[in-house]
N, C-alpha and C positions, 0 to 999 in steps of 0.2 A: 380714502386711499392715499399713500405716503408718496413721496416723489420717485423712490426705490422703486414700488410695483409702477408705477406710471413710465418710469423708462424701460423696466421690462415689460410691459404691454406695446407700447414702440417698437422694442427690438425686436418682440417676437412677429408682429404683423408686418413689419419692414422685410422680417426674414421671409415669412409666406407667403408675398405678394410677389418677390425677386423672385423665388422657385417657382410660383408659378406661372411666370415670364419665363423659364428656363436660362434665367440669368445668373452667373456667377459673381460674387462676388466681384470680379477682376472686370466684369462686366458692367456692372453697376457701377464701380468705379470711374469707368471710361466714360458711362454715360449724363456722370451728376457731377461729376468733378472734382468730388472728393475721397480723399486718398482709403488704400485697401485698410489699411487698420485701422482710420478711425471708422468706418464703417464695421468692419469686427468687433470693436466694443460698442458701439449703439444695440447690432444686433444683442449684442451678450447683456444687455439691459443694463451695464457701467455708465453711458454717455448717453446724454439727450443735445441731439443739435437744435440752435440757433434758427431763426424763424427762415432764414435765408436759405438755409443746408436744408430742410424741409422742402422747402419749395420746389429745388432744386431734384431733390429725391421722388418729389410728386412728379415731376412733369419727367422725369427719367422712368419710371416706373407706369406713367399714362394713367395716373390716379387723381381725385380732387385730393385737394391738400388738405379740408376738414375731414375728408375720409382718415385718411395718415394720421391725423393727431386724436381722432376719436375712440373712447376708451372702448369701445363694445369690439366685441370679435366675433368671429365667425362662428357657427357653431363646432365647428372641431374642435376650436379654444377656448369655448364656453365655458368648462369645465373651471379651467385655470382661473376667469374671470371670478368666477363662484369662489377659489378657495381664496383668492386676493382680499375678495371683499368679507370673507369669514375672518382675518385677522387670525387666519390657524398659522401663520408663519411666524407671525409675531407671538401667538399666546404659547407655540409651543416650543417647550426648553431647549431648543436646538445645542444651546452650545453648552446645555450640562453632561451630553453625550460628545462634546469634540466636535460636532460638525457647526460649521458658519452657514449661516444664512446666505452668505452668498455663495456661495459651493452650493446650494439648493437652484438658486437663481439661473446658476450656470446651466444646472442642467436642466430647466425648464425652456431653454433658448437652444439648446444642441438638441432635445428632439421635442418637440411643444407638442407634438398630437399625439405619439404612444402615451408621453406622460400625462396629458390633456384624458388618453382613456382608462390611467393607472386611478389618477384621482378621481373621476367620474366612480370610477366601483368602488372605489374607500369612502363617496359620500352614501350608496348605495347600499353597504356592508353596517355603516354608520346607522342609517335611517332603519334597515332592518331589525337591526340585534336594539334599536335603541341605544345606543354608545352615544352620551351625552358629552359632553366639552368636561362636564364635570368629573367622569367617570376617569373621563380620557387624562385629564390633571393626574387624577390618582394612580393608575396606571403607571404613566412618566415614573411619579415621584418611585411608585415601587422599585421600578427597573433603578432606578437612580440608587436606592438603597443597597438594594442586588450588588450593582456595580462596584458600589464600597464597601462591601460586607455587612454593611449596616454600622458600620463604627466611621464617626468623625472628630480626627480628633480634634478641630480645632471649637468646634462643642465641648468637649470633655476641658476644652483650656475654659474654655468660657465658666465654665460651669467652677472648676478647680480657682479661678480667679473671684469669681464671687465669693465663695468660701472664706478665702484669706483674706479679701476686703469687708466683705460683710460678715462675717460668723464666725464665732472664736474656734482656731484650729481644733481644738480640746473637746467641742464639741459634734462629736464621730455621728450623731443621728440628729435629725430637727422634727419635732411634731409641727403638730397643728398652729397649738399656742405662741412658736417662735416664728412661723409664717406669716402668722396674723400682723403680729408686732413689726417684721421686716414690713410688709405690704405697706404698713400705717407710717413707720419712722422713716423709710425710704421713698417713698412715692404718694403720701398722702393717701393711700386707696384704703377703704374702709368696707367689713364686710357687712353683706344685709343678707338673711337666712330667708327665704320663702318654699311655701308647700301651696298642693294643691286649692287649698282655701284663700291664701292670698291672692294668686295666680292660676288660676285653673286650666287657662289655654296652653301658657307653657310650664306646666305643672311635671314631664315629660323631662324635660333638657334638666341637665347639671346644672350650667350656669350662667348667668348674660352679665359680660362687663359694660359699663356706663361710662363712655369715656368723660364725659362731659363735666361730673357730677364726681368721677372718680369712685363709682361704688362699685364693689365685686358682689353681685348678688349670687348667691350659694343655694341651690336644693336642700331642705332639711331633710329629707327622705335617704339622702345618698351615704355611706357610710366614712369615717370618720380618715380613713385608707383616701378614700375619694377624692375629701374635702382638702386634703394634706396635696393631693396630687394637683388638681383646681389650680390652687395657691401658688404653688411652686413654678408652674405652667404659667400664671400671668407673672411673676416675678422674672420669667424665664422673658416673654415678651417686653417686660420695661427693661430690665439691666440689658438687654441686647438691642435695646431701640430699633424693635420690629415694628415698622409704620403700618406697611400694608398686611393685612391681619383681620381673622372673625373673629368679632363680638359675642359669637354665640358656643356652647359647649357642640353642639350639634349642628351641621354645616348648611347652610339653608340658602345661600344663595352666592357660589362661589365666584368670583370676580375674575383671579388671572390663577396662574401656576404660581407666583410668586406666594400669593395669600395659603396658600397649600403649602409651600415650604417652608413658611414662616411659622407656620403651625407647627408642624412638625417637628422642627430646632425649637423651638419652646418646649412641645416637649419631650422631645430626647434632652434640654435642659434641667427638665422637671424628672426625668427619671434619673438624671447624673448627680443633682443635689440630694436627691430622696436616699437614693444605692449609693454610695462612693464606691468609686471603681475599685480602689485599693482593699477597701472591705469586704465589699463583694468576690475577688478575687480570691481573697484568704478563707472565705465561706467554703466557695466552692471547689479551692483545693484541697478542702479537710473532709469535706461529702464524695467529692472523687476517689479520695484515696481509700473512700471506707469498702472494704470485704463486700459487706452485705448493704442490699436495700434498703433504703432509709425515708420512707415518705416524708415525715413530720420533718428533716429536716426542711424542704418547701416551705411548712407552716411555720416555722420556725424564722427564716431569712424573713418569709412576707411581714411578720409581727416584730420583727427585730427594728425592720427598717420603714416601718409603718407602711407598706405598700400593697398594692394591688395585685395580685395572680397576676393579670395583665401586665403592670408597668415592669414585677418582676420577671417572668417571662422573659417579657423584650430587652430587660436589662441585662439577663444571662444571654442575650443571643445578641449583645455589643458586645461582651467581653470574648468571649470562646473563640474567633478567631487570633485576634489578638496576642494572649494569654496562655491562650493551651492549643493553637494551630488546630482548631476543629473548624474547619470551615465547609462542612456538608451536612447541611440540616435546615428543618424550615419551622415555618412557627405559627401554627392555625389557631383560629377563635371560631368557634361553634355558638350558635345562640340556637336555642331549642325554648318552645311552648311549655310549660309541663305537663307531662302524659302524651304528648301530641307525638310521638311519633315523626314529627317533619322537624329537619333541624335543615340549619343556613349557615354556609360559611361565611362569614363578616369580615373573616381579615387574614389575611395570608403574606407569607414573605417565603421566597423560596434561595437559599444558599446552595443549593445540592438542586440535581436534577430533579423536574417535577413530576416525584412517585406520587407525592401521598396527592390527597386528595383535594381538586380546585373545584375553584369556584363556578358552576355548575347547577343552572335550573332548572334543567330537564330532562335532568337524569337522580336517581336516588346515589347516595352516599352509601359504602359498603358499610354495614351497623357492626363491623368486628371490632373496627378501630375504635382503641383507646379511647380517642377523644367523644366517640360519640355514645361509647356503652357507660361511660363513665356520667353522661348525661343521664340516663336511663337507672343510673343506681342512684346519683343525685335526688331525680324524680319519685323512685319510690320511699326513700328517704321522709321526703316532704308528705306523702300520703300517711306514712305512718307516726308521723308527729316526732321524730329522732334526729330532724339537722340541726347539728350542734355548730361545726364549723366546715370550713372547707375539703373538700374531700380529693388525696391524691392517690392516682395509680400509674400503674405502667406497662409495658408492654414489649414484647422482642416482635415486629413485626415482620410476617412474609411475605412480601408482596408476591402474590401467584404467576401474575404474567411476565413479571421481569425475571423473578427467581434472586430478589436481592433480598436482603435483611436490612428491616429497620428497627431501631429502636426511642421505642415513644414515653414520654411522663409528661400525665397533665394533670389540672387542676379543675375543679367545678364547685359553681357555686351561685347560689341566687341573686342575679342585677339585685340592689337595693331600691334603684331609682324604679324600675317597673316590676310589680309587684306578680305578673303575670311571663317573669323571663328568665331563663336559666343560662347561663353562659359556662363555655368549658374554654380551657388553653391549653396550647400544645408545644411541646418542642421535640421533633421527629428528625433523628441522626441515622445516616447509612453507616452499615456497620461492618466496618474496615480494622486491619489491623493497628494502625492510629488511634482510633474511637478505646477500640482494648486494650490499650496502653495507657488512655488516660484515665478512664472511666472503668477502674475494679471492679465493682460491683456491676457491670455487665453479665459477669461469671454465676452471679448468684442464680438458684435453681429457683427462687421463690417468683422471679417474675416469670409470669404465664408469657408462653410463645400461642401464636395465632395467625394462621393462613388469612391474608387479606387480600382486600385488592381496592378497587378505585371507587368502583361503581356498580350496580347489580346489573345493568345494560353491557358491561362490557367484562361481567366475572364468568369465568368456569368451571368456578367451584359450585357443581349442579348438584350437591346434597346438601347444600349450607341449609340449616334450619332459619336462620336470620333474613334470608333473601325475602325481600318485597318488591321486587320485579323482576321479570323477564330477560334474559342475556341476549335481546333484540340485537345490539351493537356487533357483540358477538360474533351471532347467527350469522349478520349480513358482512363481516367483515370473513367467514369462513365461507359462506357463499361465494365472492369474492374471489377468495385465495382457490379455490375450484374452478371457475372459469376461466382466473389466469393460465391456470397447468393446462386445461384444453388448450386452450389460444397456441401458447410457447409450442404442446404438442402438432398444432396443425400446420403450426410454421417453422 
């Protein structure tokens, strides 16, 4: 425990031991002999006095003196002890949302036992849902992206200044082969390929860097999009000299929030070296301005610029605030079994209010959406021996209970790395006069419109053929809304 929580543990039992004397402030003062304010900041957990001022406080207050200096509290305060020693103050990003830590402090000392029972239920809510430290990092970081639309541009410099140091302006795209070479002439790092026969245990993950050793070891299984991405991703961590940082493609034992964000800026690095903004930008105002529907171009940007559905995705959903002032849309990944029927939302970003559809285990996902019928055409694809390449579609969607309009294109296509996973992406726009100014081909008749909603627990639409459960949610929130109107009527 830091000296920080140690004088607010001070303050705060200094403060509850005087209330419960029925002493003021002005009164304690009189009785210890030191003045009102500096006792207002010891209380405020600012000031730890002097072995003498202690003493002094003890025998005004009719207490022992190891009582006063001793870290435990009461159980009212217990709570507080508990998140002290969790290191949730420290681990969590306070000040990437604007607030100081000590503006937290403060209000732990102005009322210690409401907020003593605030946090007691937030570890209670924690322990329930299982909401890990880990989960909670990710969380943060979302909200954090939220908050800046997902565009940073001091990333985008980063990225646009390796270019012009490392890589000849002229050259507008980099594969694989000019990663390798960078990784090697820049950084000594050298790649090493392995598959489930070398490695069997982590036969699973992408990649594991060796710091030590300087080896980027690489999945052979993963496709060639992937490996390009990898690359770019630890080039992103050395040119940025990201210290604290995983080792592994897959997260297995996260450390702070920082090791989370650091990830992250590597790679939105890796998808600003892969995409150029400037390019990307000229793509997809020639796709916008087109009449009619255009799937292939998707396939087209993703093979242009060697990338991933995924990295691409997330790359259109940096620029469109920015660029074309779209800033109400969200961007989902679906992984589904094939044939299973059960799909999982993996990863979400929401810019725009949250319609479509969250993250959610125990409830079914409406199967109208795009994103997830588009798994299911994916799926019978693969049964009848006909996936060639990645498959896009689109959508005008309805959502029923709001009565908004959204409009969805996504993309699906087989993980390479697991042989048994299908993954879809999305990018889901409210559909605003805005949206149809930039986006022409909204007007086309060829994209199917379709009544959706969230969930089958919380849908209305009671003839959907698609429904695989019960509008439970529903039920019980119209029950509900029944009892209210009694109540109001009987009073």
């Amino acid at each position: 425990m830091n000296n920080e929580h140690i004088k607010l543990i001070f303050g705060l039992k200094l403060k509850q031991l005087r209330q419960e004397k029925g002493l003021s402030l002005q009164d304690l003062s009189t009785k210890s002999g030191i003045s009102n304010s500096y006792l207002n900041e010891i209380e405020k957990g600012k000031k730890y006095p002097k072995t003498d001022k202690i003493t002094a406080l003890a025998n005004a207050l009719e207490t022992e003196y190891d009582e006063l200096v001793s870290l435990k509290m009461n159980k009212k305060l217990e709570p507080i002890t508990k998140l002290l020693k969790s290191n949730l103050l420290t681990e969590i990003p306070f000040d990437f949302f604007g607030v100081d830590t000590a503006q937290i402090l403060e209000l732990f000392s102005s009322a210690p036992a409401k907020l003593s029972a605030f946090i007691n239920a937030i570890f209670e809510i924690g322990k329930n849902y299982n909401l890990s430290v880990e989960k909670f990092y990710f969380a943060a970081l979302r909200s954090y992206q939220e908050l800046h639309q997902n565009y940073f541009p001091e990333l985008e410099t980063e990225a646009n200044r390796f270019i012009t140091e490392k890589i000849s302006s002229e050259k507008q795209v980099i594969g694989e082969d000019c990663l390798t070479d960078l990784l090697k002439d820049l950084y000594g790092i050298t790649i090493e390929l392995f598959d489930e026969e070398d490695q069997p245990v982590i036969s699973n993950m992408r990649s594991i860097f060796r710091p030590q050793s300087k080896v980027l070891m690489i999945n052979k299984r993963i496709s060639p999009n992937q490996r390009a991405f990898t690359m770019a991703k630890e080039l992103g961590f050395q040119f940025m000299a990201l210290k604290e940082r995983p080792y592994t493609s897959s997260s297995i034992d996260v450390k702070s929030f920082e090791e989370v964000l650091n990830n992250y800026k590597a790679s939105y690095f890796a998808g600003a070296i892969l995409i150029r903004e400037k390019l990307l930008v000229q793509d997809l105002e020639k796709w916008f301005g087109s009449e009619t529907w255009n799937p292939d171009a998707l396939i087209e940007m993703s093979e242009k610029f060697s990338a991933t559905p995924e990295t691409l995705f997330y790359r259109i959903g940096n620029v469109l605030p920015k660029y074309f002032g779209i800033d109400n849309f969200l961007f989902m990944r679906f992984d589904a079994l094939p044939g299973s029927q059960k799909y999982f939302l993996t990863k979400e970003l929401h810019l725009s209010k949250r319609l479509g559809p969250q993250e959610n285990k125990e409830e079914h996902y409406c199967r109208r959406w795009v994103s997830i019928s588009i798994l299911d055409h994916l799926s019978s694809k693969q049964e009848a021996g006909k996936y060639e390449k990645p498959i896009v579609d689109a959508q005008k969607s309805f959502l029923s209970n709001r009565k908004e309009d959204f409009f969805v294109f996504s993309m699906a296509r087989p993980l390479n790395i697991l042989k048994q996973l299908n993954i879809s992406v999305s990018l889901g726009f409210e559909v605003d006069e805005n949206l149809k100014s930039k986006i022409k081909f909204l007007a086309d008749k060829n994209i199917s419109r379709q009544e959706v909603n969230q969930t089958c627990e919380r849908c209305g639409i009671f003839d959907c053929k698609e429904r695989v459960a019960a509008p439970t949610l529903l039920q019980k929130h119209r029950e509900q809304q029944k009892i209210r109107k009694v109540l109001e009527k009987l009073n």
